[in-house]
C-alpha positions as protocol buffer text, in pm:
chain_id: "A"
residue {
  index: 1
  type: UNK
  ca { x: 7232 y: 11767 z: 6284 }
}
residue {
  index: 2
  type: UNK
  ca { x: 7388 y: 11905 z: 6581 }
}
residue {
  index: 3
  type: UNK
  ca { x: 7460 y: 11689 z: 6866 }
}
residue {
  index: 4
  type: UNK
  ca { x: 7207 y: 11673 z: 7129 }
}
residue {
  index: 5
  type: UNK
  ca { x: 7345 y: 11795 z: 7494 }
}
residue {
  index: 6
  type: UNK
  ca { x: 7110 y: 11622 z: 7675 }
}
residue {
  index: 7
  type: UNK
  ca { x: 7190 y: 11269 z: 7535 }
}
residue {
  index: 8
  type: UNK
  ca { x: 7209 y: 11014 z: 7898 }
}
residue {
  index: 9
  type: UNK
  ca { x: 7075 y: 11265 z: 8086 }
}
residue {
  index: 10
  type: UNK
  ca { x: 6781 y: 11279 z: 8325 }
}
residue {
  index: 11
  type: UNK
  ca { x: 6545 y: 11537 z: 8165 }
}
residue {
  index: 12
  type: UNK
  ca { x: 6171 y: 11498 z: 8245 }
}
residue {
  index: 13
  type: UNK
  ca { x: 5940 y: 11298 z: 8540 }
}
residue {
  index: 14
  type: UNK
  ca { x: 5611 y: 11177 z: 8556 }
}
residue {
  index: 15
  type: UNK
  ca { x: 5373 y: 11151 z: 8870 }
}
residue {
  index: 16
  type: UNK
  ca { x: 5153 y: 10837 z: 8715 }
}
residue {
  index: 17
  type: UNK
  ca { x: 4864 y: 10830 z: 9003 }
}
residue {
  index: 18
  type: UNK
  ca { x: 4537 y: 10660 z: 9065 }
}
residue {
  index: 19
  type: UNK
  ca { x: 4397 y: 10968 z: 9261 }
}
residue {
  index: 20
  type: UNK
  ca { x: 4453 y: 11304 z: 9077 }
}
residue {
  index: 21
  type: UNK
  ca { x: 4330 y: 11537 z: 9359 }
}
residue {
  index: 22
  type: UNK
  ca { x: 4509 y: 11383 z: 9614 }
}
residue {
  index: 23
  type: UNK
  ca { x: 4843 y: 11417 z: 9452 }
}
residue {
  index: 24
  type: UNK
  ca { x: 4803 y: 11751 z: 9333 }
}
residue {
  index: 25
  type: UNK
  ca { x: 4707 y: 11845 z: 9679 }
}
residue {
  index: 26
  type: UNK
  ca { x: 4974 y: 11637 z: 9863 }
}
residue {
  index: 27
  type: UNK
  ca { x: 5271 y: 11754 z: 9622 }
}
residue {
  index: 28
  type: UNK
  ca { x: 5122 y: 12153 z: 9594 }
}
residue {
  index: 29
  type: UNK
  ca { x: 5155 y: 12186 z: 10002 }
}
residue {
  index: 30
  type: UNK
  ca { x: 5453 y: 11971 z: 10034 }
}
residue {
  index: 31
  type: UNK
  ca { x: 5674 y: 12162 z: 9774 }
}
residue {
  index: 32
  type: UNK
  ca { x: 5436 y: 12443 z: 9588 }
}
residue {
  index: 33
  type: UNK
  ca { x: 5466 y: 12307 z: 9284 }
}
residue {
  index: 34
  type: UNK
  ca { x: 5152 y: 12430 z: 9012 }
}
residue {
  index: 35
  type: UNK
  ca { x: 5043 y: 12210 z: 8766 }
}
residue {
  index: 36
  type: UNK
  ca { x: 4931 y: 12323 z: 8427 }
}
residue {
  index: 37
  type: UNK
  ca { x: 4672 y: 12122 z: 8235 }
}
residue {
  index: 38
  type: UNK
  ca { x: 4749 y: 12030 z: 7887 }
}
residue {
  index: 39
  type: UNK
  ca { x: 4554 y: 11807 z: 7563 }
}
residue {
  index: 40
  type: UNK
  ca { x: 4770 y: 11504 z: 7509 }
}
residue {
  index: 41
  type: UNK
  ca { x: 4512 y: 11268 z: 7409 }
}
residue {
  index: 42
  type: UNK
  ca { x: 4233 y: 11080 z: 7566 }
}
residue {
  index: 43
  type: UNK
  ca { x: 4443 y: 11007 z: 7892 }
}
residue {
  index: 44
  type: UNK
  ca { x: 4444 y: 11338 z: 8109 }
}
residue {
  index: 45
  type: UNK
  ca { x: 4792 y: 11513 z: 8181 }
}
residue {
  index: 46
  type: UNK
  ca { x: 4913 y: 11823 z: 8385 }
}
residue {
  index: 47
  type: UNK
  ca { x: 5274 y: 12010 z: 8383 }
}
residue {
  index: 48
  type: UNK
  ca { x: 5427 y: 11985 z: 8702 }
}
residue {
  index: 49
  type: UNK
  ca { x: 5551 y: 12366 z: 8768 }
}
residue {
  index: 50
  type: UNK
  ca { x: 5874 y: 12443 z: 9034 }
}
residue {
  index: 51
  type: UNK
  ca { x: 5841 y: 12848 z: 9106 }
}
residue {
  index: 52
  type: UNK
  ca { x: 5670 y: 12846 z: 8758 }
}
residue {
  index: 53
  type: UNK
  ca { x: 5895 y: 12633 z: 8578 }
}
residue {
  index: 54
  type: UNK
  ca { x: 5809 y: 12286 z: 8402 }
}
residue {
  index: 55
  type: UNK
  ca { x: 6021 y: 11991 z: 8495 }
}
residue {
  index: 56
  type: UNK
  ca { x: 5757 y: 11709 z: 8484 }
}
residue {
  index: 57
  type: UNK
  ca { x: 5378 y: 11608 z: 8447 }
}
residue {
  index: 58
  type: UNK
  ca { x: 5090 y: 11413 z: 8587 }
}
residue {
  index: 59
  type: UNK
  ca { x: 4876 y: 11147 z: 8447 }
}
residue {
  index: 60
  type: UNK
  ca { x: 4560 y: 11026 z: 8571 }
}
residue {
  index: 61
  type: UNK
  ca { x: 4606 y: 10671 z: 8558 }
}
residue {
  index: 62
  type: UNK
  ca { x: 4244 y: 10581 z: 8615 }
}
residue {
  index: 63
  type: UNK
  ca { x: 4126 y: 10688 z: 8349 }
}
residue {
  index: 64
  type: UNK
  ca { x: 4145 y: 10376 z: 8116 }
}
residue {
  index: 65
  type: UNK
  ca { x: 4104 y: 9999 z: 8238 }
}
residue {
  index: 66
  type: UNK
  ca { x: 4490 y: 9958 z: 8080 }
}
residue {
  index: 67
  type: UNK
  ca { x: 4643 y: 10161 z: 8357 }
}
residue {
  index: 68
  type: UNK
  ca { x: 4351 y: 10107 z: 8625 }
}
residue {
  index: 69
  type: UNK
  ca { x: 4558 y: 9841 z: 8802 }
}
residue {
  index: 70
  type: UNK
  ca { x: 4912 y: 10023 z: 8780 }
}
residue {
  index: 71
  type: UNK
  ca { x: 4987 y: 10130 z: 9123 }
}
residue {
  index: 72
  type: UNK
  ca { x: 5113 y: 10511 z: 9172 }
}
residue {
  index: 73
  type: UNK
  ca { x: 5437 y: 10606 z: 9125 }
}
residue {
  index: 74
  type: UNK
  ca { x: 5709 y: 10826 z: 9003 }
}
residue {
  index: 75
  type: UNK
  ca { x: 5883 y: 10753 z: 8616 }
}
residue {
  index: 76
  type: UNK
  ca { x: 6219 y: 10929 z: 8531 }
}
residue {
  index: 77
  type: UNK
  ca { x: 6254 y: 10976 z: 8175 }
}
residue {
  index: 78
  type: UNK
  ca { x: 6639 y: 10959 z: 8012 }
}
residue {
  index: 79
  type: UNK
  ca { x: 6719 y: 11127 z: 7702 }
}
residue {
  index: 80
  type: UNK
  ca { x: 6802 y: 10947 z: 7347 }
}
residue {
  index: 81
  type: UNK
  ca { x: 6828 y: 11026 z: 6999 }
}
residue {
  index: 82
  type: UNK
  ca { x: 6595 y: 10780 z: 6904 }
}
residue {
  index: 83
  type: UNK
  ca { x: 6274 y: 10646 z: 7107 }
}
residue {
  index: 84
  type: UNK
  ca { x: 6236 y: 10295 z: 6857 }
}
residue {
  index: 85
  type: UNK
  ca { x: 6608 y: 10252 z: 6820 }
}
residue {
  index: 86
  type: UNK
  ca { x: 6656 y: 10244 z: 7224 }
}
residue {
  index: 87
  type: UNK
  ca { x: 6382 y: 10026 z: 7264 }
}
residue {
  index: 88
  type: UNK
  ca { x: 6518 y: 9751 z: 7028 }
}
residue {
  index: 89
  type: UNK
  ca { x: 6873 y: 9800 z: 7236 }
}
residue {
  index: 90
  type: UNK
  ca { x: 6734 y: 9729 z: 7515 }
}
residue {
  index: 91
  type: UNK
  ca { x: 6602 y: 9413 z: 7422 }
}
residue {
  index: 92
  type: UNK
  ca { x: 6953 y: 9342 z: 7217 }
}
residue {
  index: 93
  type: UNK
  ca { x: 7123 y: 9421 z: 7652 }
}
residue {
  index: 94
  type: UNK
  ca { x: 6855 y: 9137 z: 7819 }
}
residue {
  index: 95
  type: UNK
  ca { x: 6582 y: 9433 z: 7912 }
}
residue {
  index: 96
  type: UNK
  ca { x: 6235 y: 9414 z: 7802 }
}
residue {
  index: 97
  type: UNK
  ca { x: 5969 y: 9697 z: 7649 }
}
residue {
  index: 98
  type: UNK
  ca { x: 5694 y: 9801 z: 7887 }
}
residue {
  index: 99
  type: UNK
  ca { x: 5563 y: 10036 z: 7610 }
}
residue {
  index: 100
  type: UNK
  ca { x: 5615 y: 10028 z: 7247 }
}
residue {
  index: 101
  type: UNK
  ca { x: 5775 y: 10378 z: 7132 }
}
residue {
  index: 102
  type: UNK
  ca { x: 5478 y: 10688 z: 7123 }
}
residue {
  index: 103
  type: UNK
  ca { x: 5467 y: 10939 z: 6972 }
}
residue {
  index: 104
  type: UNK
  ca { x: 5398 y: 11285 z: 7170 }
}
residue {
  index: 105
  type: UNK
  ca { x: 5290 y: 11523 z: 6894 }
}
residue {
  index: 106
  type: UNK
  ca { x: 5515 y: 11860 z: 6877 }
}
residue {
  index: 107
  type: UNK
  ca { x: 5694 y: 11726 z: 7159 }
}
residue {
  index: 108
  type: UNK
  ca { x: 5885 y: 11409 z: 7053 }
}
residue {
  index: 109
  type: UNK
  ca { x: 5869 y: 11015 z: 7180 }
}
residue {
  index: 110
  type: UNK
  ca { x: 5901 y: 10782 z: 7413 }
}
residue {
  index: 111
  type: UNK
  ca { x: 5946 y: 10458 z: 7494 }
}
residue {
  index: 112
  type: UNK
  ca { x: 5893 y: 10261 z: 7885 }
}
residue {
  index: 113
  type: UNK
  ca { x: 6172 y: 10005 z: 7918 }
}
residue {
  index: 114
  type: UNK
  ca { x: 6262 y: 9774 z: 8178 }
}
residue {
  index: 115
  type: UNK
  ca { x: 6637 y: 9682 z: 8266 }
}
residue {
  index: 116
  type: UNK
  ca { x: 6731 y: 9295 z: 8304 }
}
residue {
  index: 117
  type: UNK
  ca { x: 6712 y: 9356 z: 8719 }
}
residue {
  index: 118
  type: UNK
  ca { x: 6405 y: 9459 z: 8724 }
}
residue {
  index: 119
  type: UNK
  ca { x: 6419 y: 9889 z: 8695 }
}
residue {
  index: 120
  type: UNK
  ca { x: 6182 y: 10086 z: 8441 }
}
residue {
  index: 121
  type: UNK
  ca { x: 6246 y: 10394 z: 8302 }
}
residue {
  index: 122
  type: UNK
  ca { x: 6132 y: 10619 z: 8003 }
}
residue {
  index: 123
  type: UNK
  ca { x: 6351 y: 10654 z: 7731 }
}
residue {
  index: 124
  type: UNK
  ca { x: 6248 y: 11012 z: 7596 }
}
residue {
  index: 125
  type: UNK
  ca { x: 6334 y: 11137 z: 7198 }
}
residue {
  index: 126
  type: UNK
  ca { x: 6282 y: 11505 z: 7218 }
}
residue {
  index: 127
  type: UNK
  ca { x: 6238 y: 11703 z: 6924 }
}
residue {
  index: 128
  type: UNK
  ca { x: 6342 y: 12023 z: 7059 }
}
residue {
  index: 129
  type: UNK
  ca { x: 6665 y: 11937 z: 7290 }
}
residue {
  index: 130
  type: UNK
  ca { x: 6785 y: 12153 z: 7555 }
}
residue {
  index: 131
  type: UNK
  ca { x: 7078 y: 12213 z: 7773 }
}
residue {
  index: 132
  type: UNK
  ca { x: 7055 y: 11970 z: 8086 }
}
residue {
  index: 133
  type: UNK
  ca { x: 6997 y: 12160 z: 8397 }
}
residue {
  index: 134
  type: UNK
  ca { x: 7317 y: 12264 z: 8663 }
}
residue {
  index: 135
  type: UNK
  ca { x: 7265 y: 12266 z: 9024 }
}
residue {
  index: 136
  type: UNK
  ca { x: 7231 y: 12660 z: 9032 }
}
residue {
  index: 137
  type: UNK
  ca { x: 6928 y: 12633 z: 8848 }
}
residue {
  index: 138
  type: UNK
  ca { x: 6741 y: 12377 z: 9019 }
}
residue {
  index: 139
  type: UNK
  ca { x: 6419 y: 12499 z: 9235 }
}
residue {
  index: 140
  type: UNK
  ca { x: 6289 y: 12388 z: 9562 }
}
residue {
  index: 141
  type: UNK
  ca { x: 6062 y: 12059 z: 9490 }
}
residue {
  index: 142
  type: UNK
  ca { x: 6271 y: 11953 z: 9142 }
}
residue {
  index: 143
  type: UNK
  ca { x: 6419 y: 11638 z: 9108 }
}
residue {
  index: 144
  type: UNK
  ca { x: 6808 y: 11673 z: 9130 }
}
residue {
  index: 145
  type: UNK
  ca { x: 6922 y: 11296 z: 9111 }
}
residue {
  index: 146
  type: UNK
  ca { x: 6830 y: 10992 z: 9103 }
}
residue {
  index: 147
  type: UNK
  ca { x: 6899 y: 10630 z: 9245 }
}
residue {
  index: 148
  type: UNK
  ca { x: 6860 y: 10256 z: 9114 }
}
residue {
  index: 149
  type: UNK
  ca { x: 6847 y: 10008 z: 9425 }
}
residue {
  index: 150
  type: UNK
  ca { x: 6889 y: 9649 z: 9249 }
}
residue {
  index: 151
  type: UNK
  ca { x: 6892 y: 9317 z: 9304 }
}
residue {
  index: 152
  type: UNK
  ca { x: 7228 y: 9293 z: 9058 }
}
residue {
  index: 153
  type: UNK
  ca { x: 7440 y: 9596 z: 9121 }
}
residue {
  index: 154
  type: UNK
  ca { x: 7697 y: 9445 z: 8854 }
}
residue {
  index: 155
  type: UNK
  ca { x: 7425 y: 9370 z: 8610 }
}
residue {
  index: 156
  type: UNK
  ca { x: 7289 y: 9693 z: 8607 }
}
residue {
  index: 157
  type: UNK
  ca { x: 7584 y: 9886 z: 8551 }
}
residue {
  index: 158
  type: UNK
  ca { x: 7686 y: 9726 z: 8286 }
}
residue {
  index: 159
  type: UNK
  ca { x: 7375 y: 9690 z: 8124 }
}
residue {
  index: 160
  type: UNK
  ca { x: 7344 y: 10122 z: 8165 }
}
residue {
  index: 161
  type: UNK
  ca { x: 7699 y: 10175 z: 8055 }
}
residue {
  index: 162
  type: UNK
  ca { x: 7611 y: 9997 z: 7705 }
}
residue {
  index: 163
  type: UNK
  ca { x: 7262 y: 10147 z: 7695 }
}
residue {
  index: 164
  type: UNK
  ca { x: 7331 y: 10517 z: 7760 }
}
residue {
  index: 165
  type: UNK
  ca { x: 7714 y: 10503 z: 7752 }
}
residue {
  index: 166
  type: UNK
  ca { x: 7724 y: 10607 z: 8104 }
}
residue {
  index: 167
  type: UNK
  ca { x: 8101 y: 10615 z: 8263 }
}
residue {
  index: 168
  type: UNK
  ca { x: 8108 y: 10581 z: 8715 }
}
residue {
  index: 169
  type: UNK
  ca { x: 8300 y: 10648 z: 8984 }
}
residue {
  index: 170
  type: UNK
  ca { x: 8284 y: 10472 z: 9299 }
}
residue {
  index: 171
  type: UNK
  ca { x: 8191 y: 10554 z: 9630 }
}
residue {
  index: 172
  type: UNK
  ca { x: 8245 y: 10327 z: 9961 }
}
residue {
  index: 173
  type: UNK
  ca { x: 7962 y: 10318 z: 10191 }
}
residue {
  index: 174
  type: UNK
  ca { x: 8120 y: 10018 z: 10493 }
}
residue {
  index: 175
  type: UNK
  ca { x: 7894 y: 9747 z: 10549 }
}
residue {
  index: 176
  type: UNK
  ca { x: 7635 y: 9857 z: 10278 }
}
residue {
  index: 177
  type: UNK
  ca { x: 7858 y: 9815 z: 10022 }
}
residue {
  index: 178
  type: UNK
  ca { x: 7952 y: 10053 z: 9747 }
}
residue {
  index: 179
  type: UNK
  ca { x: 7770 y: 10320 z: 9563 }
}
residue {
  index: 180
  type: UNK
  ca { x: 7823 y: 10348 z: 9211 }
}
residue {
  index: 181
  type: UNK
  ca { x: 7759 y: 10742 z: 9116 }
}
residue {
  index: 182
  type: UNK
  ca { x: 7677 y: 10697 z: 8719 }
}
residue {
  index: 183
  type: UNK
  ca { x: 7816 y: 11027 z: 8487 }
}
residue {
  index: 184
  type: UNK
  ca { x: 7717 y: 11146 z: 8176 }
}
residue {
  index: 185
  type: UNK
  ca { x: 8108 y: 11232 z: 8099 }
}
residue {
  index: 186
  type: UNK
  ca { x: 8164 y: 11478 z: 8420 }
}
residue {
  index: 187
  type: UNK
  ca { x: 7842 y: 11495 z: 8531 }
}
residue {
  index: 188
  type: UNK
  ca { x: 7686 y: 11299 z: 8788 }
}
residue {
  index: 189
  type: UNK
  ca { x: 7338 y: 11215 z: 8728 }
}
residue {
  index: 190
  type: UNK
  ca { x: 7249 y: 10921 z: 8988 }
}
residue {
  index: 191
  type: UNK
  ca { x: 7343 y: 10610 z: 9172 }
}
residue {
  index: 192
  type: UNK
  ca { x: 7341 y: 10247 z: 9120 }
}
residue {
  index: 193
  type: UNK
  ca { x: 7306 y: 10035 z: 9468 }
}
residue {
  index: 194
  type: UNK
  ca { x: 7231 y: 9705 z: 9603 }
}
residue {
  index: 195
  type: UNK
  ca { x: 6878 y: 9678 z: 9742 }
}
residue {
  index: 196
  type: UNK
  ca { x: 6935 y: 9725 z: 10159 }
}
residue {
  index: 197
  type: UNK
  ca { x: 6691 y: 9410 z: 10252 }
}
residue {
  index: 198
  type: UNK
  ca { x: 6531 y: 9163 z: 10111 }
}
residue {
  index: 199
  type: UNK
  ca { x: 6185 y: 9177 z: 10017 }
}
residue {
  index: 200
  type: UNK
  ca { x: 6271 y: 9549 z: 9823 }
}
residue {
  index: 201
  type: UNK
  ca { x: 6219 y: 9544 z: 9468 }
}
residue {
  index: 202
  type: UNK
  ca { x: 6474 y: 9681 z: 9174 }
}
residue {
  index: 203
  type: UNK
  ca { x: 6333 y: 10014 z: 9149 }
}
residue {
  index: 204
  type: UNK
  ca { x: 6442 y: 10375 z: 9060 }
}
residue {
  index: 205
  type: UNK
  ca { x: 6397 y: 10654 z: 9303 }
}
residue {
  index: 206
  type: UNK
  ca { x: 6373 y: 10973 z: 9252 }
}
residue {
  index: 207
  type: UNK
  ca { x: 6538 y: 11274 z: 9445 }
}
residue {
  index: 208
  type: UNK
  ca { x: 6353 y: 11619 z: 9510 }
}
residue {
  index: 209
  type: UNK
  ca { x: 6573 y: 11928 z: 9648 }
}
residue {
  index: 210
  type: UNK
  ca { x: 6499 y: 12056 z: 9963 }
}
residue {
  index: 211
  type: UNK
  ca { x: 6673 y: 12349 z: 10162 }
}
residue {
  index: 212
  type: UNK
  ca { x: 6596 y: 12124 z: 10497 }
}
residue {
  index: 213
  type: UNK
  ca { x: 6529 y: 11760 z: 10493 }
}
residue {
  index: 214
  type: UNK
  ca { x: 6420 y: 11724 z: 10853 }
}
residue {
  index: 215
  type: UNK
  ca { x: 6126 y: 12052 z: 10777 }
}
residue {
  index: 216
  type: UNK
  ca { x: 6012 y: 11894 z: 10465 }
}
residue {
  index: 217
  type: UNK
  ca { x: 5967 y: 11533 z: 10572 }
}
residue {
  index: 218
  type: UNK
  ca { x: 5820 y: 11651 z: 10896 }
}
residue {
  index: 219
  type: UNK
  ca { x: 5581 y: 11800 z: 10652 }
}
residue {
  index: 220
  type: UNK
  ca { x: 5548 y: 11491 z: 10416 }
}
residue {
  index: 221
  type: UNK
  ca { x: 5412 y: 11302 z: 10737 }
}
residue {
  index: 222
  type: UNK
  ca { x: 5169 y: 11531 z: 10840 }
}
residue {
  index: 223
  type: UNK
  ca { x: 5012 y: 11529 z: 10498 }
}
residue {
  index: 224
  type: UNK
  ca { x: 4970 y: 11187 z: 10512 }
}
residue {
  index: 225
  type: UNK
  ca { x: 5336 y: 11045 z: 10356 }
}
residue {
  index: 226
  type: UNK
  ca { x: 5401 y: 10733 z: 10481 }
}
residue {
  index: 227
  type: UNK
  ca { x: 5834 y: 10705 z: 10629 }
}
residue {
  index: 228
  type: UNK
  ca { x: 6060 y: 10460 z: 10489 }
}
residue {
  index: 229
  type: UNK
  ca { x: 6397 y: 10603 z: 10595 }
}
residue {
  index: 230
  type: UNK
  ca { x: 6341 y: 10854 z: 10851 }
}
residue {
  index: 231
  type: UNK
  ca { x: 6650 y: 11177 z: 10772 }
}
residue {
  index: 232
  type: UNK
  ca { x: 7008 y: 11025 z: 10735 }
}
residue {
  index: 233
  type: UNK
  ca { x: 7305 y: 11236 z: 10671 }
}
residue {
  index: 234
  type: UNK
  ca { x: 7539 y: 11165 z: 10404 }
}
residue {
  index: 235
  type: UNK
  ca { x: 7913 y: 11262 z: 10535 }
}
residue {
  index: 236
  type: UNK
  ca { x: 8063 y: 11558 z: 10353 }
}
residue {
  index: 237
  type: UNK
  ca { x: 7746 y: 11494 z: 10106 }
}
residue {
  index: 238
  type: UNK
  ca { x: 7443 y: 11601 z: 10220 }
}
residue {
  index: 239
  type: UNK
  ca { x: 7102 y: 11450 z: 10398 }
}
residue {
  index: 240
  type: UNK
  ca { x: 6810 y: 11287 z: 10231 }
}
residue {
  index: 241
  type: UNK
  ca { x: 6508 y: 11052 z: 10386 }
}
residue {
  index: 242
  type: UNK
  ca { x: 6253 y: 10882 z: 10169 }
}
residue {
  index: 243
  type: UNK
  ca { x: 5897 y: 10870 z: 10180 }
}
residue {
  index: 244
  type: UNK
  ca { x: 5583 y: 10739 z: 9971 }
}
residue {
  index: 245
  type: UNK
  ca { x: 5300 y: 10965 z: 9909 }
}
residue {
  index: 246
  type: UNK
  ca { x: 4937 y: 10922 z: 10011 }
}
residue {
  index: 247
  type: UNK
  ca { x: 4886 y: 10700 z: 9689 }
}
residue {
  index: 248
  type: UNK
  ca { x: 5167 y: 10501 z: 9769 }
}
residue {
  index: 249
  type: UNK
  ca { x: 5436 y: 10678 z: 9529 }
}
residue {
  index: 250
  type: UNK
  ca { x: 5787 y: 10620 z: 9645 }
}
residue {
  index: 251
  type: UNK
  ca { x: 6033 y: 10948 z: 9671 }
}
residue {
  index: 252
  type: UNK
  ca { x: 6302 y: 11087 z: 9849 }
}
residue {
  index: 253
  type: UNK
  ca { x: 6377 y: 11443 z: 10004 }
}
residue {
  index: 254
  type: UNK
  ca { x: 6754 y: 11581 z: 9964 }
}
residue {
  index: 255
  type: UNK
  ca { x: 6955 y: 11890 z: 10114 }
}
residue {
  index: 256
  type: UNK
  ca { x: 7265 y: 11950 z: 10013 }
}
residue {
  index: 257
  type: UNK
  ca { x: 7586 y: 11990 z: 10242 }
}
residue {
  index: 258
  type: UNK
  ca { x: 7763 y: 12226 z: 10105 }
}
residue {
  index: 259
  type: UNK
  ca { x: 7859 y: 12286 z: 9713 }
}
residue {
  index: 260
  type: UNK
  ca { x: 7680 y: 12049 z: 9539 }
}
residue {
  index: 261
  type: UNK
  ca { x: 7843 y: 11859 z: 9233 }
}
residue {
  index: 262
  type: UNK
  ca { x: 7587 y: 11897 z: 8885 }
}
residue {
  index: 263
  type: UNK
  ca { x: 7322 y: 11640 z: 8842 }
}
């Protein structure tokens, strides 16, 4: 079998939200994305579209009384050969199963795991893999990165190094410590952080691409996003302010500063 390219990498997110109308509406003015309904079952899912292209999906989480208390909120799913086989590794690392491994007929699996801080994540099994996508072909309103903010910075790292076999480099940020950029050999895919007050919980956080942060927040707000760190420029990186949707899902905005590394 040939080797899969998109092993560790970030390849797929899922809006999971208690009010399907009000995040198709929010997200559709906010970045244009389409959605696309499709059968996967009993619980009702739509593509998420970027200028026509699929990068995620949508599930109605009211649907069923097993997901009617789940608050919104955004899932990153990470590429792995085998949904069952990195569910039982992440148990053997100190991390616990959210969701026994599925299967998604035609499509692959998928399992939802939690890390030993506290993060959860979808482990995704695809049976058709493709090529991971470079920053020159990301659209307006697709993720491009993503973050972990964690009670145990050290605990997490190692515990995604042995699950995913991700490598880092490290980036000094003064009195908030240091950001740990995690790479898929030369890639950068996200960051690894220390939560920046108490009372935040280990969570991951996705990143959407913008061409101007301070535009598209502006216009998060007025559509009834909720601010939790108004636009903040990254030196020599880029600028990026986070937000939670209507239903209370958590995201962030980014623009890049100049040429942008591949995510």
């Amino acid at each position: 079998m040939a080797s899969n390219p998109s092993l560790g990498h970030f390849v797929w997110y899922d809006l999971m939200t208690q009010d399907v109308d009000r995040s198709k509406s929010f997200y559709s003015e906010l970045f244009g994305l389409g959605f696309e309904q499709m059968d996967m079952g009993p619980t009702p899912y739509s593509m998420l579209l970027a200028e026509g292209e699929p990068f995620g999906g949508l599930v109605d989480l009211s649907t069923s009384e097993e997901t009617a208390g789940i608050p919104s909120h955004w899932m990153c799913y990470i590429e792995v050969e085998d949904a069952g086989k990195a569910a039982a590794r992440c148990k053997e690392l100190g991390g616990a199963v959210v969701k026994e491994p599925t299967e998604i007929p035609g499509f692959g699996s998928f399992s939802v795991l939690q890390d030993p801080t506290g993060g959860v994540w979808s482990a995704w099994a695809s049976l058709e893999p493709k090529e991971p996508r470079s920053w020159d072909q990301m659209k307006t309103g697709m993720v491009c990165w993503n973050e972990l903010v964690t009670t145990d910075v050290d605990a997490a790292r190692s515990f995604y190094r042995e699950m995913h076999g991700w490598n880092e480099d490290e980036m000094p940020m003064g009195e908030m410590g240091t950001y740990y950029i995690q790479k898929a050999g030369e890639t950068g895919l996200g960051g690894i952080m220390q939560v920046p007050m108490e009372g935040i919980p280990t969570a991951w956080c996705s990143y959407f691409l913008v061409p101007k942060v301070d535009e598209w927040n502006r216009r998060g707000l007025e559509l009834g996003g909720n601010q939790l760190q108004p636009p903040t420029d990254i030196p020599n990186v880029g600028r990026f302010s986070v937000l939670s949707d209507p239903n209370g899902a958590v995201f962030a905005l980014w623009e890049n500063a100049e040429s942008p590394k591949e995510c």
